[in-house]
ZAMARGU-4260 file (C-alpha; in steps of 0.2 Angstrom, whole numbers, plus 5000, padded with zeros to 4 digits):
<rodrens>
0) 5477/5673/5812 | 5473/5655/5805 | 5474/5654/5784 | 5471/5635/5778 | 5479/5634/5760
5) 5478/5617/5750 | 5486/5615/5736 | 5479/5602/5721 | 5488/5591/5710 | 5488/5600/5695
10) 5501/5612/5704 | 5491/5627/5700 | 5477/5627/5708 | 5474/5631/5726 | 5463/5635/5738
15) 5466/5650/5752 | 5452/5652/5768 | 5452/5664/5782 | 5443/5665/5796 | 5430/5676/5793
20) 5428/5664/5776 | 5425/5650/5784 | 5413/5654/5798 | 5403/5661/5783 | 5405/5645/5775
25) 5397/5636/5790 | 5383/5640/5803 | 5391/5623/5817 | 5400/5638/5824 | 5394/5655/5832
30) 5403/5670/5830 | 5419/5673/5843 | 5424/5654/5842 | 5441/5650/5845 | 5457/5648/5834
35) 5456/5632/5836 | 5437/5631/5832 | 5441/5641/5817 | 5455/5629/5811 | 5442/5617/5811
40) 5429/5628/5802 | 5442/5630/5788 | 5447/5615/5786 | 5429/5605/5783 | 5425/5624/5773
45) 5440/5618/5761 | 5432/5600/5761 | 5416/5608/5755 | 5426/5619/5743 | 5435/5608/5731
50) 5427/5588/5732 | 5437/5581/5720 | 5446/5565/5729 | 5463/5566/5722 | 5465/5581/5733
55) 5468/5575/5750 | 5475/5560/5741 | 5487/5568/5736 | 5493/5581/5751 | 5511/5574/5757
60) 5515/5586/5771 | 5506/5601/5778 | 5517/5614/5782 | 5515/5626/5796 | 5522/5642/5800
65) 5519/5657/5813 | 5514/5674/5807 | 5534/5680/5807 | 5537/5676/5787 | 5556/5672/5796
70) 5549/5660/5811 | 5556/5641/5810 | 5544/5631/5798 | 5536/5616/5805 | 5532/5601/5793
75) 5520/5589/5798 | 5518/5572/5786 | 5501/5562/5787 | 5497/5543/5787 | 5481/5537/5787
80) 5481/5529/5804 | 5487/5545/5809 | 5475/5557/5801 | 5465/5561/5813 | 5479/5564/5827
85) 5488/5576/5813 | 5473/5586/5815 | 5471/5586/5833 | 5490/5589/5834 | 5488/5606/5819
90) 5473/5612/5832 | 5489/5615/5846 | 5496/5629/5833 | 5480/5639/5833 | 5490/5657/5832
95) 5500/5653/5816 | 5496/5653/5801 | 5491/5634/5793 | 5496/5629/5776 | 5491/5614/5766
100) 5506/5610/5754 | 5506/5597/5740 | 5524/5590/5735 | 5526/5579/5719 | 5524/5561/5724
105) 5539/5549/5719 | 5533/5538/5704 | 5541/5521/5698 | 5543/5510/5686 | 5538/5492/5690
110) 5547/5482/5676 | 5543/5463/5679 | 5556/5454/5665 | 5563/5443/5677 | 5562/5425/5685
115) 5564/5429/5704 | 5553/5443/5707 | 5541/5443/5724 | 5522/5443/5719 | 5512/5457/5718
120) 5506/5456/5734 | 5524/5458/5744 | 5526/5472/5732 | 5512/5482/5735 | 5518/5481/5752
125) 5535/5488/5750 | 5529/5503/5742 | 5518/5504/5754 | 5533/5507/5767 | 5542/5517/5754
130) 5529/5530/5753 | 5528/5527/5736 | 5508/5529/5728 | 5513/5532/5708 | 5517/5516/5699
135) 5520/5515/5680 | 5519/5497/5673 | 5523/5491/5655 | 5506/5478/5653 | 5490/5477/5663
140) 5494/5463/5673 | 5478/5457/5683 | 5488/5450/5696 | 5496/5465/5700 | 5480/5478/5698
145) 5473/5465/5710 | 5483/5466/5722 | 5482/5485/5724 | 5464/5485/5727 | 5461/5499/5737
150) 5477/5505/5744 | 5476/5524/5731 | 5492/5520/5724 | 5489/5529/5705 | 5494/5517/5690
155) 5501/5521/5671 | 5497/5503/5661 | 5503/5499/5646 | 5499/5493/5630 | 5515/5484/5622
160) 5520/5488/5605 | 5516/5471/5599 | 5499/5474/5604 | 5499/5493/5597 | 5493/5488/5578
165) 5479/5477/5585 | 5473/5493/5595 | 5470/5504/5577 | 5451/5493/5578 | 5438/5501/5589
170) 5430/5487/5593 | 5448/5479/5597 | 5451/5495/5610 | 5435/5492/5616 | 5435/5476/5622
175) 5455/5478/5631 | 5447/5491/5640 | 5433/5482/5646 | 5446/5467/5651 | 5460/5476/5658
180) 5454/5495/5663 | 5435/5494/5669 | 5434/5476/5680 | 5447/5486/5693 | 5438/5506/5691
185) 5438/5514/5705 | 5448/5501/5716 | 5463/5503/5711 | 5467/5519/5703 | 5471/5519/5685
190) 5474/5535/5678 | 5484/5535/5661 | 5485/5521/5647 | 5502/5522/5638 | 5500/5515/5620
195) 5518/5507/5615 | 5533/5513/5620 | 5549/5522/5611 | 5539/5517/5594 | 5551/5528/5586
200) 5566/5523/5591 | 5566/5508/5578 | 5562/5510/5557 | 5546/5500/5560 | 5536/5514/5549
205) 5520/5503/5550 | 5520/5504/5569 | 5524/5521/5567 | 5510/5523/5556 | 5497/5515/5568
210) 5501/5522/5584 | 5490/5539/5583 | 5475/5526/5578 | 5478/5519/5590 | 5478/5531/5604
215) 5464/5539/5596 | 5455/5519/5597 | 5456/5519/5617 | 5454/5535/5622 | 5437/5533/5611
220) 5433/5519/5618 | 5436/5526/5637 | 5423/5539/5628 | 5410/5526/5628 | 5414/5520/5645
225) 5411/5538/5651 | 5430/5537/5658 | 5439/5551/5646 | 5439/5564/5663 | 5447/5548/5675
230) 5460/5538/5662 | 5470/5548/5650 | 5478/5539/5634 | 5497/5543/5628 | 5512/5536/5623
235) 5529/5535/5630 | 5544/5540/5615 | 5565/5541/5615 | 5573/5556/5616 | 5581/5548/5600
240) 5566/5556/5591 | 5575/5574/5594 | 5584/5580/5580 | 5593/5595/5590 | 5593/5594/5609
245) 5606/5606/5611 | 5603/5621/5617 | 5586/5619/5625 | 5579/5633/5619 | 5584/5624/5599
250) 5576/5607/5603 | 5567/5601/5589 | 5559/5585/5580 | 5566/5574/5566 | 5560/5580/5551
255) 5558/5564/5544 | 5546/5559/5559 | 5535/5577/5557 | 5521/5568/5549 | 5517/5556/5563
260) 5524/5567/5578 | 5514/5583/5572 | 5497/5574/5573 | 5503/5566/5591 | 5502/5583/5595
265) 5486/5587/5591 | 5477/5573/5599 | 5487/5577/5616 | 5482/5596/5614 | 5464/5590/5611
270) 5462/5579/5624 | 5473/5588/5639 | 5485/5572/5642 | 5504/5572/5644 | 5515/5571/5631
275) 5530/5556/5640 | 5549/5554/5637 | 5562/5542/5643 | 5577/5552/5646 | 5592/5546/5652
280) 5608/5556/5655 | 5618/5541/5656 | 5618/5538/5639 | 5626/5555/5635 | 5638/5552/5647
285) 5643/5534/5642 | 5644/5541/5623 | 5657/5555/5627 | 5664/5555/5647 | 5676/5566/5641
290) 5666/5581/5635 | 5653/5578/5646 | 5653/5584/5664 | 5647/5569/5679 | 5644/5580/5691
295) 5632/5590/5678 | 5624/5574/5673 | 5620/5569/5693 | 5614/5582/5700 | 5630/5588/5708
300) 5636/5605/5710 | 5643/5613/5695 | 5644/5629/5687 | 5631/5624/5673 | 5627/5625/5656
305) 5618/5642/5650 | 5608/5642/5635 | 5616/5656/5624 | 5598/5662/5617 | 5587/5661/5635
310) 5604/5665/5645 | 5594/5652/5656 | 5606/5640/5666 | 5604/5624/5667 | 5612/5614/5682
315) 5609/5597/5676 | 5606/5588/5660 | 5589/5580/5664 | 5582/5596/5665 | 5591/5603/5648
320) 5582/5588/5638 | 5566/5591/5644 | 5566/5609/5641 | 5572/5603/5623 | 5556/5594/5622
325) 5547/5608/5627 | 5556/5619/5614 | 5551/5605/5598 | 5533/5606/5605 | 5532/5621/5606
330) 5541/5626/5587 | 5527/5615/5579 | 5513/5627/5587 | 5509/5620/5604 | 5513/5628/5621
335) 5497/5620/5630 | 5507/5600/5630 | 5513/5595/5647 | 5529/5586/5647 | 5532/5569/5661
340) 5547/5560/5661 | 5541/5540/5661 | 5557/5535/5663 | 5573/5541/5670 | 5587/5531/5680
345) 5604/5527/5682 | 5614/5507/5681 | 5623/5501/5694 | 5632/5491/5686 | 5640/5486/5667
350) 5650/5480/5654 | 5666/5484/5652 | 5663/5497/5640 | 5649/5506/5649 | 5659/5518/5657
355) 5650/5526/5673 | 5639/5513/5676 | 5642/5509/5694 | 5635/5509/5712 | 5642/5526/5719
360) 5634/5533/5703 | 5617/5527/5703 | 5616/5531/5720 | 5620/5549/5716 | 5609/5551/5702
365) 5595/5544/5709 | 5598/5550/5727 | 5598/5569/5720 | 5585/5566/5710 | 5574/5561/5722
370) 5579/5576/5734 | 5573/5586/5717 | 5556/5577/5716 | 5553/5579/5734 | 5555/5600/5734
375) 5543/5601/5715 | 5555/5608/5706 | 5552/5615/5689 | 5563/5617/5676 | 5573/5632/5670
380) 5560/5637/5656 | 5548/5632/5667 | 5549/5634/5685 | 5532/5636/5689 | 5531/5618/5685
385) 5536/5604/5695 | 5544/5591/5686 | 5534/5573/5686 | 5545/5560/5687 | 5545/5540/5685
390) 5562/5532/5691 | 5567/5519/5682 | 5567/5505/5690 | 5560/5495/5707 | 5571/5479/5705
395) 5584/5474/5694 | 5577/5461/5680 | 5588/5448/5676 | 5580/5442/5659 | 5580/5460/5650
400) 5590/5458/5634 | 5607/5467/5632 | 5621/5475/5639 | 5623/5471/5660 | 5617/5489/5661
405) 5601/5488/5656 | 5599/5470/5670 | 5603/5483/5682 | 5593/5498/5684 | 5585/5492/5703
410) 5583/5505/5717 | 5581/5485/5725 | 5586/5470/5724 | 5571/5455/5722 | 5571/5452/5740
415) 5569/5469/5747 | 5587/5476/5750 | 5592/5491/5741 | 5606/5491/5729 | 5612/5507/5736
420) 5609/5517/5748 | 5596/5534/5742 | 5586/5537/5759 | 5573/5525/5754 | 5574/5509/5767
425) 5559/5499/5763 | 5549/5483/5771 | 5545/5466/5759 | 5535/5455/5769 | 5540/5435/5771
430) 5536/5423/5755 | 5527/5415/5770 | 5515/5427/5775 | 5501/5428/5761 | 5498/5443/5749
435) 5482/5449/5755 | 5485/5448/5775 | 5503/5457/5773 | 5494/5474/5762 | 5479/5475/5776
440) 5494/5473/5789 | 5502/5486/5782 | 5488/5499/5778 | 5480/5497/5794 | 5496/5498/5806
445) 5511/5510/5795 | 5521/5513/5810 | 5531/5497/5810 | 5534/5498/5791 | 5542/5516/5795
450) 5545/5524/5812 | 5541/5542/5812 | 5554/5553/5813 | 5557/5568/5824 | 5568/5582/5823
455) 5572/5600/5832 | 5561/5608/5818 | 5552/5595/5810 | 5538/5582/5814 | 5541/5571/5800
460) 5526/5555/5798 | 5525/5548/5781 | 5510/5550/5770 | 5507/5529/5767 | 5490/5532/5759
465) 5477/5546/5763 | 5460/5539/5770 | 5444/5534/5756 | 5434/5550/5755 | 5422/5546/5768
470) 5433/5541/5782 | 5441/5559/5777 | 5425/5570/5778 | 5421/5559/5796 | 5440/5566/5803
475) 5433/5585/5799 | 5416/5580/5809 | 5424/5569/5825 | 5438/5584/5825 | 5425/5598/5826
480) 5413/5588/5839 | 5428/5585/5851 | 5432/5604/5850 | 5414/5608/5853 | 5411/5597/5867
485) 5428/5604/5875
</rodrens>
């Protein structure tokens, strides 16, 4: 028997078809057609099911496994130039059953506080070869948008906090949209609009004070530009806003900060967008390495930490602070707020006095987290949920303010090398080969940027960027006229 299932990006939703579903689903096919015919069949049935682009956009491997529950998996990973052969090759496994599997895309902070970056262009590129289609920046920088026309990578831009106050006047909101948000709609796909960032960490009340407006200024403006449903608007905070992280289950707010968090709240509630935290486990590491367990703070094996009033065991700390979160939202009456960490990383290297900050570490907190993000993990409290992740950072910036820690936070060096090794082995095109001509090189022909893999068990291709939705719904059709003709 043949089952297609596809999961969506909300993690929850999903769409199961059999057979018999899909031949009612369409008349191309006469009763008594073959498995392969049917595979087909469910396939473009799934296509007519659910139109929403963001879901073939988002499908990273489809997983495929015979009618044994205890036979070898098969993973299969798509590119676009390779879309079409997937299926062909999916059409060989016609006695098994077929499953359509989304895992959580790897997101990363592009910081750009540095004087020897490549340009946009030779970055959009490298992420290209890295797989990597989730990008939070900390502006709207045109330069950059521009040169991700096109390639379905998802951006989070952001409005500075010198910029937040300005953003309390509609008309104000207004017209950044119209600037920085609606000029590059739907090309390059933006998705969320963070408003300042760790507002609270500092005693600036007035900014404190004006960063609700705010929010509630653009995402009433995107109201007006009929893009509330596309582009969300949220904020990113400290964890320094916690005044109990320990145990999970206990996390709550400051007190002191409950008469502009508590309204925060509500608008996030209201409008269904995420509620984002930086968290760093470094920091409580580098404040007490004598109490505090490396291997729980990098993902290494360990006995864990259990929560004395969920009895819920926690194997990391990452995963203990966002549960805290989750706890402080949900003690001031809202279980319906999704938490994302917009930030999360480890330095490579540091003062004297930054204990821990050093290659092999980074490469093991990064490198575990990745594996994490890969498999959609969800958190002890909830596991239902996979965690959504921005690691912080692409390169190391050499003009950031501060201790040698916060200079480097690169997964790469400016010109393309990794800092340390964590799987990911990524291609920056020459200075001398233009912008433009590199990206069109790079989504027309993937395989020289990454070489597929092949294992005993697994066919592993990379998703690079899943086809525009015509292109997709034409690979259904072309599929199901070469099977007819055969």
């Amino acid at each position: 028997m043949i089952r297609v299932a596809l999961g969506f990006p909300d993690h929850r939703s999903h769409i199961s078809l059999s057979p018999q579903h899909a031949f009612k689903r369409s008349r191309a096919w006469r009763e008594g057609g073959g498995a392969q015919q049917r595979l087909v069949v469910a396939a473009a049935a799934a296509r007519r099911s659910w139109q929403s682009d963001r879901v073939f956009g988002s499908v990273q491997h489809i997983r495929i496994q015979g009618n044994n529950s205890k036979s070898t998996a098969r993973t299969v990973m798509a590119s676009p130039s390779s879309c079409f052969h997937v299926l062909l090759l999916l059409l060989l496994f016609s006695g098994q059953v077929i499953r359509v599997v989304l895992s959580m895309a790897v997101g990363i902070n592009y910081g750009q506080i540095a004087n020897d970056l490549p340009s946009p262009g030779r970055v959009a590129s490298l992420l290209h070869s890295l797989n990597i289609s989730r990008v939070k920046l900390y502006d709207a920088d045109q330069n950059v948008l521009s040169a991700f026309l096109n390639t379905d990578v998802e951006f989070v831009i952001g409005i500075g906090n010198e910029n937040v106050s300005a953003m309390t006047d509609p008309a104000a909101a207004l017209g950044w949209l119209e600037q920085h948000v609606l000029p590059y709609l739907p090309y390059t796909k933006i998705t969320c609009i963070a408003v300042g960032n760790e507002v609270f960490k500092g005693n600036d009340t007035t900014l404190m004070a004006d960063l609700l407006p705010a929010m509630e200024s653009v995402h009433q403006g995107l109201v007006s530009l009929s893009l509330e449903t596309k582009v969300n608007v949220t904020s990113a905070h400290s964890l320094d806003m916690l005044g109990n992280s320990y145990p999970p289950s206990a996390g709550s707010f400051r007190q002191d900060l409950a008469v502009f968090i508590q309204p925060i709240l509500n608008f996030h509630s209201v409008t269904k967008s995420p509620f984002l935290i930086n968290a760093y486990p470094y920091f409580a590491y580098k404040a007490n390495p004598n109490a505090v367990s490396l291997d729980y703070v990098l993902f290494e094996p360990n006995s864990g930490v259990v929560d004395p009033n969920t009895n819920l065991n926690y194997d990391n700390m990452l995963y203990a602070q966002i549960d805290a979160v989750y706890s402080a939202i949900r003690t001031w009456g809202h279980a319906d707020i999704e938490v994302r960490i917009s930030e999360t990383g480890w330095p490579s290297r540091g003062d004297s006095d930054e204990v821990g900050a050093t290659p092999e570490n980074a490469a093991r907190y990064n490198g575990n987290l990745l594996q994490r993000i890969r498999m959609s993990e969800g958190t002890p409290l909830k596991p239902t949920v996979p965690v959504d992740i921005y690691v912080f950072a692409l390169f190391n910036e050499d003009l950031k303010p501060g201790p040698t820690s916060e200079r480097n936070y690169g997964l790469f060096y400016p010109d393309g090398t990794p800092v340390y090794n964590v799987g990911l082995h990524g291609y920056l095109p020459p200075m001398s080969a233009s912008s433009s001509s590199s990206l069109r090189s790079a989504v027309s022909d993937p395989c020289p940027l990454i070489p597929c893999k092949i294992m005993t068990f697994d066919v592993s291709i990379p998703l690079l960027q899943m086809m525009m939705p015509g292109l997709r719904a034409f690979v259904f059709v072309v599929a199901a006229l070469t099977l007819a003709w055969k």
